[in-house]
N, C-alpha and C positions, 0 to 999 in steps of 0.2 A: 609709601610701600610699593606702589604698582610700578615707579621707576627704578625702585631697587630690581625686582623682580623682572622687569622689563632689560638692566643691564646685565643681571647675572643670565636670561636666555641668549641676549645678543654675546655673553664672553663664552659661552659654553657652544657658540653654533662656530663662533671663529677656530674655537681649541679643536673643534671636527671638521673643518675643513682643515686644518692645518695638519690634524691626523691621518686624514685620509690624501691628502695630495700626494705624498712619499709614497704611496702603499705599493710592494713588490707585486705587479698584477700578472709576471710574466710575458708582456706585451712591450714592445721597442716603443719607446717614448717618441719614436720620430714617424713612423709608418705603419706602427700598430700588426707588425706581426708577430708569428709565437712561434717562427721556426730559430733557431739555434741563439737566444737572446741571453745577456750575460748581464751581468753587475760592472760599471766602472763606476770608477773613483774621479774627478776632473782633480784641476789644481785645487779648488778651495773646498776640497773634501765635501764636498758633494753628490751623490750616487745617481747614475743613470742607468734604464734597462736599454740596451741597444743590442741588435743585431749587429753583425759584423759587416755589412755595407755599409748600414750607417754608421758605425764606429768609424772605417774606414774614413767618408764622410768629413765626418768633425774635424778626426786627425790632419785630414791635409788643409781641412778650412783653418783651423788654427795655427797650422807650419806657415800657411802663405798667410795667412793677415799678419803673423810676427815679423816672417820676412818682407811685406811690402807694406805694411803700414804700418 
């Protein structure tokens, strides 16, 4: 009984972090500010909060890694 009890704490602490890592905090995932921060979409449909330097940023990191490697 105590590792049934023991697995359903350890699945229910995973389903909350996993809840909480996505969470819209307003805050640019790269530098952590809260001035002008947006929602994108990347290719595999996944959501970033990024200010627009760092959006800037990614975008040409990912043009030149296509184009040179």
């Amino acid at each position: 009984m105590k590792k049934f009890l023991s697995l359903i704490l350890a699945a229910m602490a995973v389903c909350s972090v996993f809840a909480f890592a996505g969470c819209k905090d307003n805050k640019c995932d790269d530098c952590n500010t809260t001035e002008n921060v947006k929602v994108y979409t990347d290719s595999k449909d996944k959501e970033h909060e990024l200010c627009p330097s760092c959006y800037a940023k990614r975008v040409t990191d990912g043009l030149l890694g296509g184009l040179l490697g």
